[in-house]
Structures are given as structure tokens and as C-alpha cells.
PyMOL CGO cylinders between C-alpha atoms (Angstrom):
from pymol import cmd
from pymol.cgo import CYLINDER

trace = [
    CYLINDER, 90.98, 84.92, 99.70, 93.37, 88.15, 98.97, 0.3, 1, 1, 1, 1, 1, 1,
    CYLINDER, 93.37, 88.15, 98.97, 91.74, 90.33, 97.57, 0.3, 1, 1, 1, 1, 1, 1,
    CYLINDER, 91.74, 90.33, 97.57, 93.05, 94.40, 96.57, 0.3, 1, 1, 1, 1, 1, 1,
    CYLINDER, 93.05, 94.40, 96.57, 90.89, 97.46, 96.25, 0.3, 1, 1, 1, 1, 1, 1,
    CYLINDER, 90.89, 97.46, 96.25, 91.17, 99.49, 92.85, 0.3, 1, 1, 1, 1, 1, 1,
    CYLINDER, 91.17, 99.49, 92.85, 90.11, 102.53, 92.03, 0.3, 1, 1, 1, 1, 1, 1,
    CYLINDER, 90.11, 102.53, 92.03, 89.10, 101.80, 88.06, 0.3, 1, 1, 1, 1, 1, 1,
    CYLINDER, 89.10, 101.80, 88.06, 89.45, 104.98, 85.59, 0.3, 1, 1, 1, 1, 1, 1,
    CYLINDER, 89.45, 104.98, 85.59, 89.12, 105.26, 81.85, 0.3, 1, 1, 1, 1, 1, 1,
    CYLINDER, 89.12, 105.26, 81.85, 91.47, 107.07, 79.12, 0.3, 1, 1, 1, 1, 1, 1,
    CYLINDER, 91.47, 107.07, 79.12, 90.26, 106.74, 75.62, 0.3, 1, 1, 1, 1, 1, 1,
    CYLINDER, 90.26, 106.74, 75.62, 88.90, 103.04, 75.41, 0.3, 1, 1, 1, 1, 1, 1,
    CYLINDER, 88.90, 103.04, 75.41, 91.51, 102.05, 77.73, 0.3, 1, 1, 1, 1, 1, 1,
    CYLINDER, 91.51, 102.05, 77.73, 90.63, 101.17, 81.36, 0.3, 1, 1, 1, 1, 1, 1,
    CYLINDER, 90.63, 101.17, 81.36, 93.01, 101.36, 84.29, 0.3, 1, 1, 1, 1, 1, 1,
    CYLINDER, 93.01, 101.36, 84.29, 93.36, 100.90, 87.89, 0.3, 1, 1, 1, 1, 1, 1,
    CYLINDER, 93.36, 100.90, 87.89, 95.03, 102.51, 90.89, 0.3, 1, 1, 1, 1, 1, 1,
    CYLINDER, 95.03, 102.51, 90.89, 95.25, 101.24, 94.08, 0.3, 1, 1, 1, 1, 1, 1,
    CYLINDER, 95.25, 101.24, 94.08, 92.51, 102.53, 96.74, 0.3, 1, 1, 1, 1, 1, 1,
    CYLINDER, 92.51, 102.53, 96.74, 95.59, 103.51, 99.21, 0.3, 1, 1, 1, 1, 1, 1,
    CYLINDER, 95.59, 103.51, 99.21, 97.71, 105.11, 97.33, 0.3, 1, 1, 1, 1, 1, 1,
    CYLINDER, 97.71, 105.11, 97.33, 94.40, 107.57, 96.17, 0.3, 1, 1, 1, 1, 1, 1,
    CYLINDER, 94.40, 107.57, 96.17, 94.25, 110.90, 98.09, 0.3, 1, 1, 1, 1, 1, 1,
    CYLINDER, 94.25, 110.90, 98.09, 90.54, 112.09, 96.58, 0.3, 1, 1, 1, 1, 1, 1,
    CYLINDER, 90.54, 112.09, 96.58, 89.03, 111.79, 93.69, 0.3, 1, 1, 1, 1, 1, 1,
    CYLINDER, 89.03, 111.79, 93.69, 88.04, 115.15, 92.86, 0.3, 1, 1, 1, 1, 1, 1,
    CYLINDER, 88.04, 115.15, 92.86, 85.94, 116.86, 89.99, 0.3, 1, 1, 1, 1, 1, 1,
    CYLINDER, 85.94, 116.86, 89.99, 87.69, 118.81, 86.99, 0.3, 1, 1, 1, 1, 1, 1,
    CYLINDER, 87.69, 118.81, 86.99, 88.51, 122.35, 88.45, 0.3, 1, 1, 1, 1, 1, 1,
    CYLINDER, 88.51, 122.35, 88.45, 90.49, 125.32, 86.69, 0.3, 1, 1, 1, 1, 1, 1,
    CYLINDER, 90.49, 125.32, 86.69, 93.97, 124.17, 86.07, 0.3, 1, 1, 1, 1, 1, 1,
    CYLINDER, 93.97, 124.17, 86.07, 96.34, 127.40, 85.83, 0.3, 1, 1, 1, 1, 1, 1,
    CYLINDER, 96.34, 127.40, 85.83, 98.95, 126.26, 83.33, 0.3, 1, 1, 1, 1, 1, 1,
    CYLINDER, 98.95, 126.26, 83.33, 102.50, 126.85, 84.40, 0.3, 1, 1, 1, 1, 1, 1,
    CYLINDER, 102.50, 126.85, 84.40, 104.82, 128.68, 81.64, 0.3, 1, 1, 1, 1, 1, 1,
    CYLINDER, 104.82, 128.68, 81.64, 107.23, 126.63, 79.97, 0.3, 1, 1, 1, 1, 1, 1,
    CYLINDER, 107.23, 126.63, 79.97, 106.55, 123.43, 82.04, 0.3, 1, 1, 1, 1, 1, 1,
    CYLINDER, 106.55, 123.43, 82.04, 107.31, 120.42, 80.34, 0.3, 1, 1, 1, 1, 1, 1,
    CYLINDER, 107.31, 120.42, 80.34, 104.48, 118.73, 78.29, 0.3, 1, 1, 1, 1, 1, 1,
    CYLINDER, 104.48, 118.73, 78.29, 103.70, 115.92, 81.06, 0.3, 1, 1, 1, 1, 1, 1,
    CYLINDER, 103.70, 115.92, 81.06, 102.36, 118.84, 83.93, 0.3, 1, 1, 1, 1, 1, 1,
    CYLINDER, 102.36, 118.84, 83.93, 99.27, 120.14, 82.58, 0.3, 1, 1, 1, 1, 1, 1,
    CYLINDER, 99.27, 120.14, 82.58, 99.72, 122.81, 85.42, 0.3, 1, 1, 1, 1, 1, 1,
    CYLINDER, 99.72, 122.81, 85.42, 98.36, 123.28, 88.97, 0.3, 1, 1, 1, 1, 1, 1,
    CYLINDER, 98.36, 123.28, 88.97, 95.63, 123.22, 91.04, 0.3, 1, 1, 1, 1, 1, 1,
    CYLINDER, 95.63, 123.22, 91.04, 94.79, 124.61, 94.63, 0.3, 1, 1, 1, 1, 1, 1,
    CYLINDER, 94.79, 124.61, 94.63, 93.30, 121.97, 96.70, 0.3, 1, 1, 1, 1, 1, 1,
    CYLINDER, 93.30, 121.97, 96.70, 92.34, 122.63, 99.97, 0.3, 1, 1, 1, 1, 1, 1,
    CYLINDER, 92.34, 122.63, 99.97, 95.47, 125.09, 100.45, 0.3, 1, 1, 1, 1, 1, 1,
    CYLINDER, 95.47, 125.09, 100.45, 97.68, 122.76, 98.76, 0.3, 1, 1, 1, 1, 1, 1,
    CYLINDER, 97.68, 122.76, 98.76, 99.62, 123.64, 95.23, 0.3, 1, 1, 1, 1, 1, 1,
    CYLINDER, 99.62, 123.64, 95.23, 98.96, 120.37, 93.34, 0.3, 1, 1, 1, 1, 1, 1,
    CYLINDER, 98.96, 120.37, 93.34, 100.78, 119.63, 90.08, 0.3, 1, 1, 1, 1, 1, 1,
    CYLINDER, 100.78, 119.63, 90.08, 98.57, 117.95, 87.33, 0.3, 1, 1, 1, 1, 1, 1,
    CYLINDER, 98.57, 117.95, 87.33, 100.32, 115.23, 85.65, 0.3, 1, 1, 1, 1, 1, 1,
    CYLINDER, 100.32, 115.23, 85.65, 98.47, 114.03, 82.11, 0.3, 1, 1, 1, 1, 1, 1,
    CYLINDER, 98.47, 114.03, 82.11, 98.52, 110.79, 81.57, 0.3, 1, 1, 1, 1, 1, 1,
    CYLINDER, 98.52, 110.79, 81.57, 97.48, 110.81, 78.28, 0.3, 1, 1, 1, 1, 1, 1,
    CYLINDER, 97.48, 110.81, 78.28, 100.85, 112.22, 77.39, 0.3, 1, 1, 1, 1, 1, 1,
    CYLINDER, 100.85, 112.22, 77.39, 102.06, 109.89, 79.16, 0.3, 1, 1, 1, 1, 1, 1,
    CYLINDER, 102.06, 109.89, 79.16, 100.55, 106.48, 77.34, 0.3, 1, 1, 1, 1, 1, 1,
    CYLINDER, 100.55, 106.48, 77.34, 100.56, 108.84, 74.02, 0.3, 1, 1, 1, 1, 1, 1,
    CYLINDER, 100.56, 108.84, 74.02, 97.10, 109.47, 73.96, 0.3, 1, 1, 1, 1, 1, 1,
    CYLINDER, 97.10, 109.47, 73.96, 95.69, 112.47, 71.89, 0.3, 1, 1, 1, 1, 1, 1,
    CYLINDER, 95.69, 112.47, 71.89, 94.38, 115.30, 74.34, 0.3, 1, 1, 1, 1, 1, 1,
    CYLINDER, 94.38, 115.30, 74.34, 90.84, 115.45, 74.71, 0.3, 1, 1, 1, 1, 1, 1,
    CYLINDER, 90.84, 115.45, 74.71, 88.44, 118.16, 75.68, 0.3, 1, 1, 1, 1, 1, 1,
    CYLINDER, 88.44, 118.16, 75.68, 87.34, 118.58, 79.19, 0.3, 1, 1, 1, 1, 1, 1,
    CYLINDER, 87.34, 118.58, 79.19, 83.71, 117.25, 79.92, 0.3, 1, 1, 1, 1, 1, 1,
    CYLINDER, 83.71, 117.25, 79.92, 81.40, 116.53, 83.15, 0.3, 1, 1, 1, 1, 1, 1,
    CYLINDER, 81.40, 116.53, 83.15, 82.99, 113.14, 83.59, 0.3, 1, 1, 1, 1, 1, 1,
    CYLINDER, 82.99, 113.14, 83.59, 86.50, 114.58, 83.53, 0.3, 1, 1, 1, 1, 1, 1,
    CYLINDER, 86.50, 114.58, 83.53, 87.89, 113.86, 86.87, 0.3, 1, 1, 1, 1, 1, 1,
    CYLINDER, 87.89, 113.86, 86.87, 91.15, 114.51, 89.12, 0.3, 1, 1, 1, 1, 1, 1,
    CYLINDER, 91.15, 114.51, 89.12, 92.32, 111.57, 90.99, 0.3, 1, 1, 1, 1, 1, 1,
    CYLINDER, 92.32, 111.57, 90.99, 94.87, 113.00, 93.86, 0.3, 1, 1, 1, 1, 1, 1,
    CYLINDER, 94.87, 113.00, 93.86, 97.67, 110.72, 94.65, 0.3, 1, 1, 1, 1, 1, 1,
    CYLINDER, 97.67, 110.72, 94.65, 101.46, 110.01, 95.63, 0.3, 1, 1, 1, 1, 1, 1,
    CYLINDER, 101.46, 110.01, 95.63, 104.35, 108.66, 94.05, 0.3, 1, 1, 1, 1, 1, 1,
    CYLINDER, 104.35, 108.66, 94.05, 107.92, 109.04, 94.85, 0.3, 1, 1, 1, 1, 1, 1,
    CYLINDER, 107.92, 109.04, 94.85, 107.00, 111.19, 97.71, 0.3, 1, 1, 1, 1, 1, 1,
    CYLINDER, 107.00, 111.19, 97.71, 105.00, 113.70, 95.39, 0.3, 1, 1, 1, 1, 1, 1,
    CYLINDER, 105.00, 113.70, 95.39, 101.24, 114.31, 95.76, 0.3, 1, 1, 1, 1, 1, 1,
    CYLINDER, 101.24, 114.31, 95.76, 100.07, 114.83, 92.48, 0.3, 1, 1, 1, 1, 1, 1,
    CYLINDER, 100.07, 114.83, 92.48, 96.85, 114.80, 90.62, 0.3, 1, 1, 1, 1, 1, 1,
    CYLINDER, 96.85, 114.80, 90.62, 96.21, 112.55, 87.18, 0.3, 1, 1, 1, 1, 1, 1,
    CYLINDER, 96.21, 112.55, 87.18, 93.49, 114.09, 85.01, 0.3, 1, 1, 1, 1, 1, 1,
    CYLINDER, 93.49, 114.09, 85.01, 91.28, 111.15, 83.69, 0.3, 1, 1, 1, 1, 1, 1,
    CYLINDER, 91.28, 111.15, 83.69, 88.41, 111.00, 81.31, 0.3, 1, 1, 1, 1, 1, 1,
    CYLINDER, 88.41, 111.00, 81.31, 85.88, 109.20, 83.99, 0.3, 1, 1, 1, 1, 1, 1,
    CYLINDER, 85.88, 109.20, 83.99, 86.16, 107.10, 87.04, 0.3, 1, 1, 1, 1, 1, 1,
    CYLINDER, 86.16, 107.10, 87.04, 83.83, 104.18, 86.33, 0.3, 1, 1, 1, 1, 1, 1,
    CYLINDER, 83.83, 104.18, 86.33, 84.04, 102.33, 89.85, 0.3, 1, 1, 1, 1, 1, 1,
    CYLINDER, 84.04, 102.33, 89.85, 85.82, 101.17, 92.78, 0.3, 1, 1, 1, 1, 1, 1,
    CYLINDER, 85.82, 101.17, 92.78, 86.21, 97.18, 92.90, 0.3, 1, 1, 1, 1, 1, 1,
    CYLINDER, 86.21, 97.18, 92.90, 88.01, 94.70, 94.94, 0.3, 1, 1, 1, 1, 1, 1,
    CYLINDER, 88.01, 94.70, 94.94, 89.59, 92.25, 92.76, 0.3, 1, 1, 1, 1, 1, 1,
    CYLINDER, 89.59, 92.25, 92.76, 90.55, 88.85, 93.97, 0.3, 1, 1, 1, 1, 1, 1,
    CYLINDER, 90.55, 88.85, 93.97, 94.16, 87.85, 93.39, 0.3, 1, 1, 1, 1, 1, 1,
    CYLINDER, 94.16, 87.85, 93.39, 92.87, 85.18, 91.23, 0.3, 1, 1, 1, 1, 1, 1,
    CYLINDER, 92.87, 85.18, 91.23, 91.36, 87.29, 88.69, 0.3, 1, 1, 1, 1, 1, 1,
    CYLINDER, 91.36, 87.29, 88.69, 95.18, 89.38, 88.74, 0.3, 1, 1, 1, 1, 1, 1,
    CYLINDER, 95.18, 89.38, 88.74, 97.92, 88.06, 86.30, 0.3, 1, 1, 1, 1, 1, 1,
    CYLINDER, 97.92, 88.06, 86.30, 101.31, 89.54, 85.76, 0.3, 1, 1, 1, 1, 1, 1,
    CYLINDER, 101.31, 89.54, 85.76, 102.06, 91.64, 82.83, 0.3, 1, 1, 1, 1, 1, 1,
    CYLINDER, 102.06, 91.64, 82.83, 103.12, 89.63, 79.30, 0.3, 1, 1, 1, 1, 1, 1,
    CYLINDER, 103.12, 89.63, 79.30, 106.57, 89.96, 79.12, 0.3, 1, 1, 1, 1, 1, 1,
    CYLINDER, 106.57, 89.96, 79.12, 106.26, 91.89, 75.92, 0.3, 1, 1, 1, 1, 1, 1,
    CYLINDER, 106.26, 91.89, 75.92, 104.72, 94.39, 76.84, 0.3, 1, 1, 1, 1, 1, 1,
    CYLINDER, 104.72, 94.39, 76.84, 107.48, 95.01, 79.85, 0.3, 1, 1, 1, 1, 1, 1,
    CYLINDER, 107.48, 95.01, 79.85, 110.51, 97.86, 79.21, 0.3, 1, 1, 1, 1, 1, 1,
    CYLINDER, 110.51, 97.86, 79.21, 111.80, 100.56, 80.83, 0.3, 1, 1, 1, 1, 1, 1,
    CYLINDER, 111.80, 100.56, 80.83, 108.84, 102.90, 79.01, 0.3, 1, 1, 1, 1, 1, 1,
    CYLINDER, 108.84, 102.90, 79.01, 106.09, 100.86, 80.46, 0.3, 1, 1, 1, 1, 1, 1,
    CYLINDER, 106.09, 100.86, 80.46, 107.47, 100.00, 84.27, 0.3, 1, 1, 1, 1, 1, 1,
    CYLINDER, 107.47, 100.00, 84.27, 103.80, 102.08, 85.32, 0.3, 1, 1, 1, 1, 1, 1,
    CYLINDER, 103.80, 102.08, 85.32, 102.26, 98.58, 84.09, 0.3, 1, 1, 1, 1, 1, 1,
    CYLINDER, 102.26, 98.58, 84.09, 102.53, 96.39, 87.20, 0.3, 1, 1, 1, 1, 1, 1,
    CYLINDER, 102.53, 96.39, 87.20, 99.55, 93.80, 86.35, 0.3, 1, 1, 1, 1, 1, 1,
    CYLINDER, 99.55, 93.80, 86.35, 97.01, 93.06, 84.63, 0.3, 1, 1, 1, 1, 1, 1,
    CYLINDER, 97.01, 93.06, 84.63, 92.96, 92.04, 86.10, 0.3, 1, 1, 1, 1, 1, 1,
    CYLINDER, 92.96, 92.04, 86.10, 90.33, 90.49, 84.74, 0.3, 1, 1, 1, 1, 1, 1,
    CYLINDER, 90.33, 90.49, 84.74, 87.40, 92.74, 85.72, 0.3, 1, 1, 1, 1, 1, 1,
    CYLINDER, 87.40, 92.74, 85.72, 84.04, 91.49, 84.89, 0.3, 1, 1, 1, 1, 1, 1,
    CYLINDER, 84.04, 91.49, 84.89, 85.57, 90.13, 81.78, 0.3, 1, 1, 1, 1, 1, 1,
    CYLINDER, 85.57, 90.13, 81.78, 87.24, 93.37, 80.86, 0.3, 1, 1, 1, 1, 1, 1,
    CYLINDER, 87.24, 93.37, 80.86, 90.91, 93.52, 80.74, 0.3, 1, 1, 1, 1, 1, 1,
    CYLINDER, 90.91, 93.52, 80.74, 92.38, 96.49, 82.89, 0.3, 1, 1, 1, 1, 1, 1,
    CYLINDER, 92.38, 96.49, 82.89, 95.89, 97.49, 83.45, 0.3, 1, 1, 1, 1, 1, 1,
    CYLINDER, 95.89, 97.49, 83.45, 96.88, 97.78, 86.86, 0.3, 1, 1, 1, 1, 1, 1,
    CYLINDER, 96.88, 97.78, 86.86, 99.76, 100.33, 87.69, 0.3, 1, 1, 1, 1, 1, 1,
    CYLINDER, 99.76, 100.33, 87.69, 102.51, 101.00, 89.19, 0.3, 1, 1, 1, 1, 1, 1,
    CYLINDER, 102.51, 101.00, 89.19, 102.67, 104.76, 90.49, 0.3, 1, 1, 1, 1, 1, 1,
    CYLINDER, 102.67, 104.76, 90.49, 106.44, 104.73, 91.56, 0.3, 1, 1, 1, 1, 1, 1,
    CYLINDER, 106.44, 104.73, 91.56, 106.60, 103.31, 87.68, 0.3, 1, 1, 1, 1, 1, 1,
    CYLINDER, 106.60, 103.31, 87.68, 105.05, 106.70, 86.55, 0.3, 1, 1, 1, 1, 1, 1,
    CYLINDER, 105.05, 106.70, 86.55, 107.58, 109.02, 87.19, 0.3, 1, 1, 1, 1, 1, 1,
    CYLINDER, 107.58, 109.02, 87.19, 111.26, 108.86, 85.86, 0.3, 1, 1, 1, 1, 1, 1,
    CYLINDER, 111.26, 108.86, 85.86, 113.97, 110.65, 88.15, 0.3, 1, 1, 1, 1, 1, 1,
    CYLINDER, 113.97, 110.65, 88.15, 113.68, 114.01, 85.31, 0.3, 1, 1, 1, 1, 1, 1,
    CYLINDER, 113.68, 114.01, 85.31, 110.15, 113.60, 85.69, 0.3, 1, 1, 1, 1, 1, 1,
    CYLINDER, 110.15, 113.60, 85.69, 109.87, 114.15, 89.76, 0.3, 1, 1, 1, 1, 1, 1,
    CYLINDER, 109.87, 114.15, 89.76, 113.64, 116.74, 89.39, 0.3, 1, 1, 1, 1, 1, 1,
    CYLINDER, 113.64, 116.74, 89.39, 110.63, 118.79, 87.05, 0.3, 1, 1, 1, 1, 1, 1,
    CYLINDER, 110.63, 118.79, 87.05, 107.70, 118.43, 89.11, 0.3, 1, 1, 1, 1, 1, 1,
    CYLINDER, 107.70, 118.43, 89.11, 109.51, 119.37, 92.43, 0.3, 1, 1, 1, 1, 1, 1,
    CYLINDER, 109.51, 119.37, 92.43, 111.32, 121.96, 90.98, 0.3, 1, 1, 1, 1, 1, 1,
    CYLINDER, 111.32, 121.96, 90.98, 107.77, 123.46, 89.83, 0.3, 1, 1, 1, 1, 1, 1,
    CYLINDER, 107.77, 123.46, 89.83, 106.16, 123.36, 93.32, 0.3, 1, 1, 1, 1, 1, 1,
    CYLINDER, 106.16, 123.36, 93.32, 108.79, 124.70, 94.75, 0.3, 1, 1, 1, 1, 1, 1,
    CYLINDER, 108.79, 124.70, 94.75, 108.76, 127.96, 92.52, 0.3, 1, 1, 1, 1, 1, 1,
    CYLINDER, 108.76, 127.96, 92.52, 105.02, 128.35, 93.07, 0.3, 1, 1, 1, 1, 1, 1,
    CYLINDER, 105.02, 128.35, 93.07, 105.15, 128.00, 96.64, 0.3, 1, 1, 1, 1, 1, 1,
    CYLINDER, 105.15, 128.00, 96.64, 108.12, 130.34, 96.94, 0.3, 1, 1, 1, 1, 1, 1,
]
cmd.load_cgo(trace, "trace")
């Protein structure tokens, strides 16, 4: 049976999932130094191990209110369209393999250009969590903005 490895995070009541491969480190909540005039997605960036990170919200992203910063508050390091970057979430509740069975596509309604970061939806101990799509994430102005960023820091 096929089976795919998720790590399983939470914003607001919402749960999601991320693919266990495409996850750097899951890290916990560390200074973010805010970057002036960056656009509202990049809540700044981090230093990780010698690398300049950029901190993507997601929240702004799904159009979620902002939330204050608490002990579950986590950084999950990752890479899309060639750009290691680091999503804060509210908690990371678990790492799960979910059998393709339990993995259905996503309802056509919910499917546009504004949500291609949805790639499926699982059925996780009878809770409903939306699998994405990190190439989905980013739009073209979205990675022109965050490379343009690292490369003035690292300069």
C-alpha cells in the first residue's frame, strides 16, 4: 500500500500538511529581524546555521489574522521553486504517514489560480487536512521579491 509521509502543522483551527521531503528542519521560533519595506508576505529573516533564511507567513497568505508568538510557534525550513525558505506556523502537531486511500483530490470548487498551494486533501484520524503544494505557494512576483531580498542581505 502507498503510503506518503506528512509533516502536519496547525494555523488558526486549520490543519495542514507538508511533505516530509520537501522539509529542511523544523525549528523553534527564533528572533526574526524584519526587513524594511519588504512586502507583507516575508515576515523577515533568520540566520540558520550560517544561512540568511527568508520567513514567509502563511497566515498572510490563507488571510489569516496575525497572531502573537508563543512556545508552540514553530519554523518549518523548506524549498520551493529553488528557494529555501522558512513558514512560521502556530504548532506542529505530528508527523504521519497517510495511506493513499485516506488522500482525495481537492473539490473542484475550491480550485483557482489563488489556491494552486492546495494539492489534496487527507483524511487524518477523521480530521480533514489540506495537503499542499509548495511550488503552488509562491507566484513568479512572490520568488522575483524573495530572491531579490536575499540577495541584498547577503551582499
Amino acid at each position: 500500500m502507498d503510503t506518503t509521509k506528512q509533516v502536519i502543522f496547525k494555523l488558526g483551527n486549520e490543519e495542514f500538511g507538508i511533505g516530509i521531503l520537501y522539509v529542511k528542519a523544523i525549528e523553534k521560533y527564533m528572533d526574526i529581524v524584519p526587513i524594511p519595506n519588504a512586502p507583507s508576505y516575508i515576515e523577515g529573516i533568520i540566520n540558520l546555521r550560517g544561512d540568511v533564511i527568508p520567513v514567509y507567513s502563511l497566515r498572510n497568505k490563507f488571510g489569516l489574522p496575525k497572531k502573537e508568538v508563543d512556545d508552540n510557534t514553530k519554523l518549518i525550513v523548506t524549498k520551493s521553486k529553488d528557494i529555501v525558505m522558512a513558514f512560521e506556523v502556530d504548532l506542529v502537531n505530528e508527523i504521519v504517514e497517510i495511506p493513499e486511500s485516506s488522500i482525495h483530490d481537492a473539490p473542484m470548487i475550491i480550485r483557482s489560480e489563488s489556491t494552486a498551494y492546495i494539492d489534496r486533501v487527507a483524511d487524518v484520524n477523521r480530521r480533514l487536512v489540506l495537503l499542499l503544494n509548495l511550488d503552488g505557494i509562491l507566484s513568479d512576483a512572490e520568488k522575483g521579491a524573495i530572491e531579490k531580498i536575499v540577495a541584498e542581505v547577503q551582499e
